[in-house]
FIFISE-860172 format. One record per residue (C-alpha): x, y, z; residue in three letters; residue number from 1. Coordinates in steps of 0.25 Angstrom, whole numbers. Layout:
residues N
      px      py      pz    aa     i
       X       Y       Z   ALA   NUM
...
This chain:
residues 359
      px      py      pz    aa     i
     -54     -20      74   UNK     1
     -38     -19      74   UNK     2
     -28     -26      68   UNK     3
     -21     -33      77   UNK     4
      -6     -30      74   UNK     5
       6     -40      79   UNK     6
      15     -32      90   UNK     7
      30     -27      92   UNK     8
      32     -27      76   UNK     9
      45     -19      73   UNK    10
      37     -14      60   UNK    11
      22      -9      58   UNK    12
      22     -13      43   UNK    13
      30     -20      34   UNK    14
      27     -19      20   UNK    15
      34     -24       6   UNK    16
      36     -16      -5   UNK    17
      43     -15     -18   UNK    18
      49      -1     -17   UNK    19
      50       9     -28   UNK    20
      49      22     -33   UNK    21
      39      33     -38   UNK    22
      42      45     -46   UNK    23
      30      55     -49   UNK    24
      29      68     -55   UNK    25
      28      80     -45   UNK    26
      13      88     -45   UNK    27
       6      78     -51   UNK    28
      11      79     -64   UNK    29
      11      68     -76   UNK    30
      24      57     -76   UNK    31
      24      60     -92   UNK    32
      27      73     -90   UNK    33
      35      74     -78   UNK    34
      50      78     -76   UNK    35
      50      76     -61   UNK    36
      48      66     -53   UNK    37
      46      63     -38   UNK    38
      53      50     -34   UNK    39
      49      42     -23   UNK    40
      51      28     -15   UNK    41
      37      20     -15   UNK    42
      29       8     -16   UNK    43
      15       5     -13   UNK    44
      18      -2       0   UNK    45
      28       7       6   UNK    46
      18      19       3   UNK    47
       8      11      12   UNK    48
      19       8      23   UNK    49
      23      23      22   UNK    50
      10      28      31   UNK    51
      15      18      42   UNK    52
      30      22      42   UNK    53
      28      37      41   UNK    54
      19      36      53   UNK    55
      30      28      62   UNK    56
      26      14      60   UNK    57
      38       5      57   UNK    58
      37       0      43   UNK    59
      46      -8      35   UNK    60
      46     -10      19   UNK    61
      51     -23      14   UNK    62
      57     -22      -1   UNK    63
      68     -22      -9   UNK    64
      78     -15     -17   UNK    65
      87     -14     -27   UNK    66
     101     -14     -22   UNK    67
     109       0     -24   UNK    68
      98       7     -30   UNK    69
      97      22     -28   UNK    70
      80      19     -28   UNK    71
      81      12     -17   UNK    72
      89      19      -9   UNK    73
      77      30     -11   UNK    74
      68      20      -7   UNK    75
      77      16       4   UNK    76
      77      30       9   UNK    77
      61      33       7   UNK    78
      58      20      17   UNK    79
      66      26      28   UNK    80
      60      40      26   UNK    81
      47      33      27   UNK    82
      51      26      41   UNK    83
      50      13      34   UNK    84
      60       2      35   UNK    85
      63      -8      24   UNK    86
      70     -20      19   UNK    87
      72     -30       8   UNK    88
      84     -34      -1   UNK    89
      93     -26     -10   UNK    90
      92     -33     -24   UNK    91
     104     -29     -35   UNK    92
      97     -21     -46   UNK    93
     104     -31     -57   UNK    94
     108     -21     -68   UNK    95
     100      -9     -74   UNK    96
      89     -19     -79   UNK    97
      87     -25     -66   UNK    98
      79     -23     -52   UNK    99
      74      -8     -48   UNK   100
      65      -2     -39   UNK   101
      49       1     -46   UNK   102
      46      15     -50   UNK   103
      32      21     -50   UNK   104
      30      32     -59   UNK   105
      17      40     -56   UNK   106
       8      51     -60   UNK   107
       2      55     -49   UNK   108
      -8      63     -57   UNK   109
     -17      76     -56   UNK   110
     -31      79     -56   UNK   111
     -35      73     -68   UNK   112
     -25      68     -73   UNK   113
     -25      54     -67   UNK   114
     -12      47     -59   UNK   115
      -4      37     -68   UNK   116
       7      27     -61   UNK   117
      17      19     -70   UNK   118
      24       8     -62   UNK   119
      40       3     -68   UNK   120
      42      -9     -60   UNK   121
      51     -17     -69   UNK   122
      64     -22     -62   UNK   123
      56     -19     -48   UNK   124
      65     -24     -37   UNK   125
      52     -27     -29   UNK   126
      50     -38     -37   UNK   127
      60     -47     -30   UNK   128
      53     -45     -15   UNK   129
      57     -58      -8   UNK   130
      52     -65       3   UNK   131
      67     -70       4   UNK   132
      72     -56       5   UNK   133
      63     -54      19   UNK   134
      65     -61      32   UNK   135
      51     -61      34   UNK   136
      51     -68      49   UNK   137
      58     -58      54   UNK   138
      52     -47      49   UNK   139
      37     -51      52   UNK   140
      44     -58      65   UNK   141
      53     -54      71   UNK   142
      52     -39      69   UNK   143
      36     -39      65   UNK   144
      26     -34      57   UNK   145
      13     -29      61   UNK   146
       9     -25      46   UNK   147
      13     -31      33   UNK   148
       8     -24      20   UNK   149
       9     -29       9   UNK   150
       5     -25      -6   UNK   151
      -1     -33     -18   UNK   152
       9     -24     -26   UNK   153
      20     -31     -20   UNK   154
      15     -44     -20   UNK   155
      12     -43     -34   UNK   156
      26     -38     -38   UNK   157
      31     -52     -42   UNK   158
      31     -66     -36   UNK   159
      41     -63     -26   UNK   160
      35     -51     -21   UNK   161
      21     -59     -20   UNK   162
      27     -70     -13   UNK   163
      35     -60      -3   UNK   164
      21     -53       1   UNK   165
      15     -67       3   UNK   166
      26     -72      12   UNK   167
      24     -58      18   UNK   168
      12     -60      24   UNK   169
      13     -75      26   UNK   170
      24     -69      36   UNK   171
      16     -58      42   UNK   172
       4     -68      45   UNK   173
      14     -77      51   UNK   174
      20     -66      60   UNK   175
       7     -60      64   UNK   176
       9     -48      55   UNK   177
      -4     -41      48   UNK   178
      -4     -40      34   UNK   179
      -9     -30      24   UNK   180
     -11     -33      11   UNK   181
     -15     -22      -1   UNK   182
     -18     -30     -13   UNK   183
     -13     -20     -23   UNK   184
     -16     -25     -37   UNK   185
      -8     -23     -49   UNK   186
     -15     -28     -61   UNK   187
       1     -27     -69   UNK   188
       7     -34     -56   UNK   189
      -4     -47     -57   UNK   190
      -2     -51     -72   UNK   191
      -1     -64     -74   UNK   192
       1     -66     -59   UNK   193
     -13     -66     -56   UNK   194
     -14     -80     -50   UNK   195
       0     -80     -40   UNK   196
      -4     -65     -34   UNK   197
     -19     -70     -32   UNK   198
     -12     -81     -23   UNK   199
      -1     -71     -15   UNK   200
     -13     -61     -14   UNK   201
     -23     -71      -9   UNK   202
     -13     -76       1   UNK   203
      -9     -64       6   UNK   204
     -22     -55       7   UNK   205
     -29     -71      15   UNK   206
     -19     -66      27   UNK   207
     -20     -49      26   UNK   208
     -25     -42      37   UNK   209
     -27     -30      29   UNK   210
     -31     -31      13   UNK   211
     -32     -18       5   UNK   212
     -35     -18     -10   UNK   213
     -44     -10     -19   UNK   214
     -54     -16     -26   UNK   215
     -45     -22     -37   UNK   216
     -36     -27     -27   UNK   217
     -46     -37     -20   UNK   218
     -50     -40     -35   UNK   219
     -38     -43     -41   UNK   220
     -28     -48     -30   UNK   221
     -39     -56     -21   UNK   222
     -51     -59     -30   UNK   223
     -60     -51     -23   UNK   224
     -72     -46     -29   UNK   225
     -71     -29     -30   UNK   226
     -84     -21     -27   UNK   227
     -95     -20     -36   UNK   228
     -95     -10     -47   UNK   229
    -105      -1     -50   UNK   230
    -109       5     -37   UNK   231
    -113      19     -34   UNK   232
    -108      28     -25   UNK   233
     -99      28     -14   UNK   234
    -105      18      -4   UNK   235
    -106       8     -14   UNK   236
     -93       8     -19   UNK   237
     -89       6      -5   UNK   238
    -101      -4      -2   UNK   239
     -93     -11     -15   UNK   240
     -79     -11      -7   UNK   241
     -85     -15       5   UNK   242
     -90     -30      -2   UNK   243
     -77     -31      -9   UNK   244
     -70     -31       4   UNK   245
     -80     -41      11   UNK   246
     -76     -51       0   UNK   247
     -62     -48       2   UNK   248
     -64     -48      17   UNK   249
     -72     -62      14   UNK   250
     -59     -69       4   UNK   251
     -49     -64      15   UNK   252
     -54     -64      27   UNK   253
     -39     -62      34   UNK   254
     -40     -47      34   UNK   255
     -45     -38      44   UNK   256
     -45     -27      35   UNK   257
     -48     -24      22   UNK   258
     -46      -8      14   UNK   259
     -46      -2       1   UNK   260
     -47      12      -3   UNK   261
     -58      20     -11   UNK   262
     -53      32     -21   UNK   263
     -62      38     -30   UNK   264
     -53      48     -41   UNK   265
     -58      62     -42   UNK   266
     -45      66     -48   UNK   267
     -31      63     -46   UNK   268
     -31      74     -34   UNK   269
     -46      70     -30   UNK   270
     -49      57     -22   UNK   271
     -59      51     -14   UNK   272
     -53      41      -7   UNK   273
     -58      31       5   UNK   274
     -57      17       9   UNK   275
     -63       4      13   UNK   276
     -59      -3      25   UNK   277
     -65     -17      33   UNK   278
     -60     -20      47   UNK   279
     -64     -33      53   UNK   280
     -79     -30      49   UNK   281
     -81     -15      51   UNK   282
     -78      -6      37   UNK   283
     -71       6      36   UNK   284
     -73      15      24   UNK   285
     -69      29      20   UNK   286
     -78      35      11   UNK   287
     -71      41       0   UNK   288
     -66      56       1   UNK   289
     -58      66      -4   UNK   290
     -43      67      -4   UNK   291
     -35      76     -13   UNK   292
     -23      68     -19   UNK   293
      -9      72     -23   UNK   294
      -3      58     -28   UNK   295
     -15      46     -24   UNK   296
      -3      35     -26   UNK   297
      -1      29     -14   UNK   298
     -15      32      -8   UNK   299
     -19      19      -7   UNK   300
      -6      15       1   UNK   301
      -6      24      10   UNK   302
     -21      19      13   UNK   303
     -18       7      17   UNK   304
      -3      12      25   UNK   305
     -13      22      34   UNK   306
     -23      10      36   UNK   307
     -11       2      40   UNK   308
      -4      12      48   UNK   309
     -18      13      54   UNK   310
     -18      -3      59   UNK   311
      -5      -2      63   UNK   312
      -8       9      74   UNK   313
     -21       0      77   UNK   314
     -32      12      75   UNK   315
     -45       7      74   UNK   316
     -48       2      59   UNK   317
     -58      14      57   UNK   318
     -44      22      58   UNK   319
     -37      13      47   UNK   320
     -46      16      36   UNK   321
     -45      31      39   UNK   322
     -30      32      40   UNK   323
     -29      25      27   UNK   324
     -37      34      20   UNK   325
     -30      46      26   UNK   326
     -15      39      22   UNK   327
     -19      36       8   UNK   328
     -24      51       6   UNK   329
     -12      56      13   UNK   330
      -2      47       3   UNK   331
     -11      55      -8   UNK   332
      -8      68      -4   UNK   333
       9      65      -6   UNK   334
      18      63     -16   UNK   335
      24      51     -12   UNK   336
      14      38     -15   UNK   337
      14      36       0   UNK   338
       8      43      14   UNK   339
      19      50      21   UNK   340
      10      55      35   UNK   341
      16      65      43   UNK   342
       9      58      56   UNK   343
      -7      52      58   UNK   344
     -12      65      60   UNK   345
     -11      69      46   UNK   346
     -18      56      40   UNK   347
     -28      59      49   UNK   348
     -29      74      46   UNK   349
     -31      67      31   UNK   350
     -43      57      35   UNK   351
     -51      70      45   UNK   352
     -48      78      32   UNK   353
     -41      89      39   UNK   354
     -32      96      29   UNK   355
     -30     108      38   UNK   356
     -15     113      39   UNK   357
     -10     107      52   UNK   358
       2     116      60   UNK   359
């Protein structure tokens, strides 16, 4: 099976994004305690975009920022240094008390001592994503779009930014652009709000080609039911996926491909990590295995970037799956939240499990 992809797009992937910053301790040590930090330019949606762009896929970020800001201007420069291009409006920051871009503050933790991430998102000028901002004919149209992923994070940010990622892929569909659609649930995003993002979520996941969510995810965003608990062992957790995703598969029937990812804990360094995959009707599963981990932030997206990156070059969907795993383990071996691969080779040194020096 392949996904057939529109023709003569100027861009591979387009994908929105509140853009912000992360600043982590360095070797893994606690935020409480740390003098030093590590500051970067991130988001969810850029890391996954990231596997794309760095292996020479046009991609473009649609975002915003606050006008003048010297974060930015750092964020700014990080896109271009990742080959991505980007657009979206330049809002005044309105005083000290005004808007900002988000911070992520993490832990990135250490053997057994467990990661801790604290989100400060008040002010977020991501907040005010606007379909007005955009001209969506002419990016879907006239310059095209064979992929558009988007985020529940996103959609979830605040009625704007919901209603921008509907009429997102209301455009896509209209154009002929695929969609792909992680549902991404934040339990502190939905309060309260619970009945307007079931709508948007609905909408949206009824016209995705690809749909990607964690067993909370379908739970939550779509009202799917998850996998039975109390299973044992190994293929009956996976059995357990596999029914979950049939009645996702069942409720939206649009998608050609449905993912979610496996991780069992050994330690903050020591994963087993796999995935689940349905292609038409033939499934794809990586069994969990080990993977030694620096910083697992970002694993999951750059999961779904590799699977992407791997529809995009229209490999056969047994080499989706596999090029996923292999991008997520890579985003967990760097410091930065997102994948940064030196060329296909080395993902797929990381899946055949050949760590040998290469010269």
């Amino acid at each position: 099976m392949k996904i057939e992809l529109k023709k003569n797009c100027k861009y591979a992937l387009v994908v929105p994004t509140s853009m912000g910053i992360r600043i982590t301790p360095p070797v893994g040590q606690p935020v409480n305690v740390g003098g030093t930090f590590i500051m970067q330019a991130t988001s969810a949606e850029s890391n996954v975009a990231s596997v794309s762009s760095f292996l020479g896929l046009p991609v473009k970020i649609l975002t915003t920022f606050v006008k003048g800001s010297p974060i930015a201007q750092i964020i700014k420069d990080n896109l271009r240094s990742r080959g991505m291009d980007f657009e979206g409006p330049e809002v005044p920051q309105g005083g000290p008390w005004g808007y900002r871009h988000q911070f992520n503050i993490a832990d990135s933790g250490y053997g057994s001592r467990g990661p801790r991430v604290w989100n400060d998102r008040a002010g977020e000028v991501g907040r005010t994503l606007n379909v007005k901002d955009f001209d969506l004919d002419r990016i879907f149209g006239k310059e095209g779009v064979q992929i558009v992923h988007l985020s529940g994070l996103v959609g979830a940010l605040s009625p704007e930014t919901g209603q921008f990622c509907l009429e997102l892929a209301r455009a896509a569909k209209k154009h002929g652009t695929k969609i792909s659609f992680d549902l991404n649930y934040r339990a502190t995003f939905w309060k309260g709000r619970e009945k307007e993002l079931s709508a948007i979520f609905a909408e949206i996941a009824s016209v995705a080609d690809v749909l990607v969510g964690n067993e909370e995810d379908f739970q939550l965003c779509l009202g799917v039911k998850g996998p039975e608990a109390g299973g044992k062992g190994l293929k009956s957790e996976i059995d357990g996926f596999k029914e979950m995703i049939q009645r996702v598969k069942k409720a939206y029937p649009n998608a050609s491909t449905y993912a979610t990812t496996l991780r069992e804990v050994v330690d903050t360094n020591h994963h087993l990590w796999g995935a689940i995959m349905a292609a038409g009707d033939e499934w794809f599963v990586v069994e969990p295995r080990d993977i030694t981990v620096l910083d697992r932030i970002g694993g999951g997206d750059g999961f779904v970037g590799g699977m992407l990156y791997a529809i995009l070059k229209g490999w056969e969907p047994e080499k989706w799956i596999q090029f996923g795993w292999a991008s997520g383990a890579l985003a967990t071996t760097m410091l930065t939240d997102y994948a940064l691969p030196a060329d296909e080779d080395q993902i797929w040194s990381i899946w055949k499990g050949n760590a040998r020096v290469q010269r």
